[in-house]
N, C-alpha and C positions, 0 to 999 in steps of 0.2 A: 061375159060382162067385163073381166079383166081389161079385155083386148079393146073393147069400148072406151072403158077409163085410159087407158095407155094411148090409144089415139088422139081422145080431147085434151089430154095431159101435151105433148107435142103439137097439136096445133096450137093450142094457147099458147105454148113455149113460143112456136115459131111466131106468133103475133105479136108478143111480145118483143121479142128479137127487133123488129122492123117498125110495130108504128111508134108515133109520136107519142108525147105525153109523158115526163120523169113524175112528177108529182101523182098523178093520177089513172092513166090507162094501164102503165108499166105493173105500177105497184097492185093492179086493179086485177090483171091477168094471173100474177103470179100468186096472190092470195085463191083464186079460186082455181089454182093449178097445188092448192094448200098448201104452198111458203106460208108462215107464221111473218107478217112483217109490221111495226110499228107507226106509228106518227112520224107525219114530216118525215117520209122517205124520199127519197130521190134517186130514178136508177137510170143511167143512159142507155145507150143503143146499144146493140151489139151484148150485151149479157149473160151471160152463159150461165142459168141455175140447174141443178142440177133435175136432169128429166127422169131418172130411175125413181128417186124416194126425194120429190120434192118437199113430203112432210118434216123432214128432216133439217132444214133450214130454217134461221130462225134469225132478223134482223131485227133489233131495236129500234129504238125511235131517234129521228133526226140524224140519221145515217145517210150518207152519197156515198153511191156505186159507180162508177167510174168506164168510160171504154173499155168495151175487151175484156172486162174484168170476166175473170168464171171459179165458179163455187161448186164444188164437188163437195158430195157425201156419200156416194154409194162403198167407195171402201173402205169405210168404217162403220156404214150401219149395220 
């Protein structure tokens, strides 16, 4: 079952990663890849959130994420 979750976890990533959509696909992927992320987000292309322990991240509301940007948490959880 792990291996299952660990899979859909990185293909959402990787979907995320590519298609369109800041207000709404982006933020749409990563919440059910279980980022905790708020109102009125906005995250570009290219993003890099953390794939180990995406529960671990936690955006507020009315936040832009930016190119390139990446969010690690796996060393420190």
């Amino acid at each position: 079952m792990n291996m299952l979750l660990n899979f859909r976890n990185r293909v959402l990533h990787k979907l995320s990663v590519i298609l369109p959509g800041g207000y709404t696909i982006r933020p749409g992927l990563h919440r059910l890849r279980g980022v905790r992320i708020g109102k009125n987000v906005w995250i570009s292309q290219k993003v890099y959130i953390d794939e180990l322990h995406p529960k671990a991240v936690s955006i507020g509301d009315n936040c832009t994420i930016g190119l390139r940007t990446s969010i690690f948490t796996h060393l420190y959880w």
